[in-house]
C-alpha positions as CSV (number, residue, x, y, z in Angstrom):
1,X,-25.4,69.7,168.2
2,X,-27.5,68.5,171.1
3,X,-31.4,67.9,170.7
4,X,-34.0,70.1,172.0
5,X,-37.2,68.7,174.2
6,X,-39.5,69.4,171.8
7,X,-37.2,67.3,169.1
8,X,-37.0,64.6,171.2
9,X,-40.9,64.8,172.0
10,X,-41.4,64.8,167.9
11,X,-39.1,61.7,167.6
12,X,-41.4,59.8,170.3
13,X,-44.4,60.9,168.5
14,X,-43.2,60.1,165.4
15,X,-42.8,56.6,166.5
16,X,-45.3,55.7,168.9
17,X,-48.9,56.8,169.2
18,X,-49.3,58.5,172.7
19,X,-52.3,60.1,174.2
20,X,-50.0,62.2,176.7
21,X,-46.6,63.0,176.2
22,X,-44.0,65.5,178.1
23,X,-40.1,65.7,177.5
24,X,-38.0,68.0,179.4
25,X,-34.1,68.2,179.2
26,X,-30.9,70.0,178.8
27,X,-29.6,68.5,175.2
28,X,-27.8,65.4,177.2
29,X,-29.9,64.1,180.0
30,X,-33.7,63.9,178.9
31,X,-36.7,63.2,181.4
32,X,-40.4,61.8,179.8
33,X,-43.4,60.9,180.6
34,X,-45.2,58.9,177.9
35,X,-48.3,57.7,177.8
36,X,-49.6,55.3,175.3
37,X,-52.1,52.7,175.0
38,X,-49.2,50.2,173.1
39,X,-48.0,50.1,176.9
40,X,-51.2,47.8,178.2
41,X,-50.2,45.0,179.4
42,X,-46.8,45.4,179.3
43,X,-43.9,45.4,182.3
44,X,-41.7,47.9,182.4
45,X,-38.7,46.5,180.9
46,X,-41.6,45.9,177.5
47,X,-42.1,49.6,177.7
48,X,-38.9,50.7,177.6
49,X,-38.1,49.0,174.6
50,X,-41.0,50.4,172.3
51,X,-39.7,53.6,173.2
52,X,-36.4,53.0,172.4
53,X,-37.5,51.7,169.0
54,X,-39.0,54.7,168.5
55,X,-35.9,56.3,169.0
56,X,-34.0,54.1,167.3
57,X,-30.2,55.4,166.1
58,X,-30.8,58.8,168.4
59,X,-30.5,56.9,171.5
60,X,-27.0,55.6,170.9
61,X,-26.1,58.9,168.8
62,X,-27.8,61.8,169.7
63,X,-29.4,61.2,173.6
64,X,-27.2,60.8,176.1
65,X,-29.4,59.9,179.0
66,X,-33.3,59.5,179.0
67,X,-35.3,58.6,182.0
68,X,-39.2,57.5,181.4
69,X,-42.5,56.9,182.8
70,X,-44.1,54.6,180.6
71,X,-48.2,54.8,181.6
72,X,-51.0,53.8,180.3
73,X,-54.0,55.8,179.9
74,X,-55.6,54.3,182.9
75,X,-52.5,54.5,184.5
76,X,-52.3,58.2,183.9
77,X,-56.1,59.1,184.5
């Protein structure tokens, strides 16, 4: 069974506090845009990898394919 957006959304949330957050997909290939004041300060590459550890198992079990934009809130604004 393939996740939903919204499960993946939860997931995120679940994981990392975000002040903004959308996921849209088809069950395999997931778009995001996260935002999240854990991101200040951070390259991209930093980014990433909180949310992936948010993610943790689901990104090598249940998500095929998830592209991001990682912002801050001032970023964002």
């Amino acid at each position: 069974m393939f996740p939903t957006p919204e499960q993946i959304k939860t997931y995120i949330a679940a994981g990392l506090e975000c002040t903004h957050l959308e996921v849209e997909g088809d069950g395999q290939h997931f778009s995001a845009v996260i935002v999240s004041s854990a991101f200040v300060g951070k390259r991209l590459i930093q980014r990433h990898q909180i949310v992936y550890a948010a993610l943790g198992d689901r990104m090598r079990e249940e998500i095929h394919a998830l592209s991001m934009k990682t912002l801050t809130p001032e970023e964002f604004a």
